[in-house]
ZAMARGU-4260 file (C-alpha; in steps of 0.2 Angstrom, whole numbers, plus 5000, padded with zeros to 4 digits):
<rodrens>
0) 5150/4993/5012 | 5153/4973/5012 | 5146/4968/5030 | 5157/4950/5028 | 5138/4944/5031
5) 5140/4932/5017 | 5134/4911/5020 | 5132/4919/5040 | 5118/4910/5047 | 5106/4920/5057
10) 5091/4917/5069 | 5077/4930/5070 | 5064/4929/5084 | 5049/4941/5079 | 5045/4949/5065
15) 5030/4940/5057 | 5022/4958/5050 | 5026/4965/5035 | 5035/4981/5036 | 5041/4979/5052
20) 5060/4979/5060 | 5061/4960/5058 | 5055/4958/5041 | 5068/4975/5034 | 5082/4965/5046
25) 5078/4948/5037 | 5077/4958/5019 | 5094/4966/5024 | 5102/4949/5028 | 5098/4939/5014
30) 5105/4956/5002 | 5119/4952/5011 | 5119/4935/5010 | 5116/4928/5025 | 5101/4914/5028
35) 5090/4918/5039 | 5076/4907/5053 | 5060/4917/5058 | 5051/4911/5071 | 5033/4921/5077
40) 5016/4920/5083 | 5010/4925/5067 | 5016/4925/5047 | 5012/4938/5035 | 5008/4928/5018
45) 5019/4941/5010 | 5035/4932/5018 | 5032/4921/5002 | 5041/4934/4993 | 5055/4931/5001
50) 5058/4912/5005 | 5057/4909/4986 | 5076/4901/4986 | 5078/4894/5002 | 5088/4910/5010
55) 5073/4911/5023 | 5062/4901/5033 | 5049/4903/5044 | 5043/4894/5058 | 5027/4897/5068
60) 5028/4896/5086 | 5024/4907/5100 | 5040/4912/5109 | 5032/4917/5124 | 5030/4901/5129
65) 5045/4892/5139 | 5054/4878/5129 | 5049/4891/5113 | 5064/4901/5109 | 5074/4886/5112
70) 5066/4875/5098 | 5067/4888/5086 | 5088/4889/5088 | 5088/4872/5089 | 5079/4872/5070
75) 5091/4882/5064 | 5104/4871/5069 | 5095/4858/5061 | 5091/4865/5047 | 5110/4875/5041
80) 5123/4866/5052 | 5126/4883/5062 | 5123/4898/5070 | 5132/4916/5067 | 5124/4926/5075
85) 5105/4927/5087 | 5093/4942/5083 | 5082/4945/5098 | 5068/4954/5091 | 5053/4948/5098
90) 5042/4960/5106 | 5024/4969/5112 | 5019/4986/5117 | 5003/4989/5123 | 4997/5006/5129
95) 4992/5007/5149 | 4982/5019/5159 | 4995/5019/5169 | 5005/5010/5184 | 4989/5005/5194
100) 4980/5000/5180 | 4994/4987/5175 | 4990/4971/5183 | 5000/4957/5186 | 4996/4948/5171
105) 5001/4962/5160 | 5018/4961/5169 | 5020/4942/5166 | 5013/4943/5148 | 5026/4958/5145
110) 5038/4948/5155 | 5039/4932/5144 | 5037/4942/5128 | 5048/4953/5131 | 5062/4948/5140
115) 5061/4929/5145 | 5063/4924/5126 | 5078/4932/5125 | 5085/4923/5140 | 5080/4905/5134
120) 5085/4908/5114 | 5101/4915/5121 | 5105/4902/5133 | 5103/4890/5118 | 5111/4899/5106
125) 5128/4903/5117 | 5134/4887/5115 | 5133/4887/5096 | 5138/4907/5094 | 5156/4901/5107
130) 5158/4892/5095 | 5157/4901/5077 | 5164/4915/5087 | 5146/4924/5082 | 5135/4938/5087
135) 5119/4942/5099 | 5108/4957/5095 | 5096/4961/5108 | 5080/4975/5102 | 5080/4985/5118
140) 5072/5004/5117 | 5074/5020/5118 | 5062/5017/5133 | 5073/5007/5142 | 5082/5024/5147
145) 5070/5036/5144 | 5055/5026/5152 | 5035/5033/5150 | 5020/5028/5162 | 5008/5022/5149
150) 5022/5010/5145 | 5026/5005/5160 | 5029/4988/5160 | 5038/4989/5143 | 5049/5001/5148
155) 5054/4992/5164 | 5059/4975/5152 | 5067/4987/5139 | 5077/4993/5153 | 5083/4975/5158
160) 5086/4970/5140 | 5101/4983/5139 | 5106/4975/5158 | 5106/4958/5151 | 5116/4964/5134
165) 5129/4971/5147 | 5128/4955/5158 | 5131/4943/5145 | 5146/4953/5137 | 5155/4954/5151
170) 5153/4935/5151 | 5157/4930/5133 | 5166/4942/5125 | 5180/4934/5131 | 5176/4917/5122
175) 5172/4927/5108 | 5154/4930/5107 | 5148/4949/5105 | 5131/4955/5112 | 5125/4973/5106
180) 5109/4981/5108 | 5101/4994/5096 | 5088/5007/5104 | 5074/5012/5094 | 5066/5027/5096
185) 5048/5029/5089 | 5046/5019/5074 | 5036/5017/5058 | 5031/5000/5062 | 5013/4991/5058
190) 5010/4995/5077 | 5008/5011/5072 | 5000/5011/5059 | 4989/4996/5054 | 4970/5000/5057
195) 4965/5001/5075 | 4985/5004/5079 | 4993/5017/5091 | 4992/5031/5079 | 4975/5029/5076
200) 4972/5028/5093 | 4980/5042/5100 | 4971/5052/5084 | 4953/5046/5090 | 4960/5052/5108
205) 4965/5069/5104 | 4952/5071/5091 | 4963/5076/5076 | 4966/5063/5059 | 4979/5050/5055
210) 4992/5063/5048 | 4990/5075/5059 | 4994/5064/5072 | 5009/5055/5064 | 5017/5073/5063
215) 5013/5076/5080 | 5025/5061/5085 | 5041/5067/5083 | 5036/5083/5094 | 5030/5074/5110
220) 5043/5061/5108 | 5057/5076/5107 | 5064/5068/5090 | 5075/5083/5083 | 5073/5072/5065
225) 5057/5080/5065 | 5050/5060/5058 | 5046/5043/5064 | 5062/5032/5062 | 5060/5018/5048
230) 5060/5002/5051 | 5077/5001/5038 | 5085/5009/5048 | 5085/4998/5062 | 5087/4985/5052
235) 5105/4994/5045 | 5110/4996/5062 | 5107/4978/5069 | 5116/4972/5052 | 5131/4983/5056
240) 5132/4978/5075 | 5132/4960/5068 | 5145/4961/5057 | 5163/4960/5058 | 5165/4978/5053
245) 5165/4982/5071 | 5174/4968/5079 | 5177/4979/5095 | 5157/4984/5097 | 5151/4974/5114
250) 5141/4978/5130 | 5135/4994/5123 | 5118/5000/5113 | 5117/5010/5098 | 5104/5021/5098
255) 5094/5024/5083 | 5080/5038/5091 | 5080/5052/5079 | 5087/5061/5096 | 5073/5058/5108
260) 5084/5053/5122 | 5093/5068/5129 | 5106/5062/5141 | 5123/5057/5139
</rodrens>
């Protein structure tokens, strides 16, 4: 299927990691050939496999910081004249005891990670997307709807990511801008499973291996798939709710959970 993604110009806040939803969103775009900004907090060498013919840059910066998100969509500007369409990405999870156990500067870090920086990139980007008639995709979760207490803090920002994708829909869509969020369930993602990560964790914790525990995922998160989602397939999904395939797709979320969330 030709996504009409061709010469579109795309921001991508997050994504640093190898292997993770950012870096199979950026591979996707520039297949399509779209170019592509990267802004995070850290840079996997291995995105010198793809910036090789200029399709791709990457800037480092942390986003979480206010006046952040706004220089990186002003560097895309800068660098290709434009801006198509606004991927908002960015984002931490970080297991808590629970609910009295998460302090007030877990909330603000989770906050400004999580949320904030997609506030600031897309006030900056709104004016540039008006006018190209472009695209915001905003990373919300599964989570958002389906909320867990040793996420707690991520689940409450999740849940006002799909709010804010409503909110600025209702606004723009009439100017011509689309904003669309995707829901992830659990997926495959070096949070998971680079040493030290959450399934090595959570093994340690119930005292089982690596594998074993990866299988168990799907169970305890009510996936009917019976596996982890892939990070590709995120990446198709924000690539289809960007293009102009689906003209009509605004306010809304696609959910791409393996069928963990049970409600209508």
């Amino acid at each position: 299927m030709n996504l009409g993604l061709e010469g579109k110009v795309a921001v991508v806040s997050g994504g640093g990691r190898k292997d993770g939803i950012g870096w199979a969103t950026i591979k996707e775009l520039i297949e399509a050939g779209a170019k592509v900004l990267m802004g995070d907090i850290e840079i996997d060498p291995a995105y010198e496999e793809l910036t090789g013919d200029g399709a791709v840059e990457v800037e480092k910066i942390d986003l979480s910081q206010a006046g952040n998100p706004e220089r990186l969509v002003d560097r895309a500007i800068e660098r290709f004249g434009k801006l198509d369409i606004l991927i908002n990405n960015l984002g931490v999870t970080i297991f808590r005891p629970g609910f009295l156990e998460t302090t007030d500067d877990h909330w603000d870090m989770i906050f400004r990670t999580n949320f904030m920086s997609n506030v600031r990139a897309s006030r900056t980007a709104l004016p540039h997307l008006i006018e190209s008639k472009g695209v915001i995709v905003n990373l919300a979760s599964s989570l958002g709807t389906t909320p867990v207490p040793s996420l707690v803090d991520y689940s409450a920002f999740k849940s006002a990511v799909l709010n804010l994708t409503k909110t600025l829909s209702e606004e723009f869509s009439p100017q011509g801008v689309r904003v669309v969020a995707i829901s992830p369930g659990a997926v495959l993602t070096p949070h998971w499973t680079r040493p030290g990560g959450a399934l090595e964790m959570m093994a340690q914790e119930q005292g089982v291996d690596v594998e074993t525990m990866k299988a168990e995922i799907p169970k305890m998160f009510g996936m009917t798939t019976g596996r982890m989602v892939w990070p590709e397939e995120i990446a198709a999904a924000i690539c289809f709710a960007a293009s102009n395939r689906v003209g009509s797709l605004t306010g809304t979320a696609l959910s791409v959970d393996g069928g963990s969330v049970k409600t209508l």
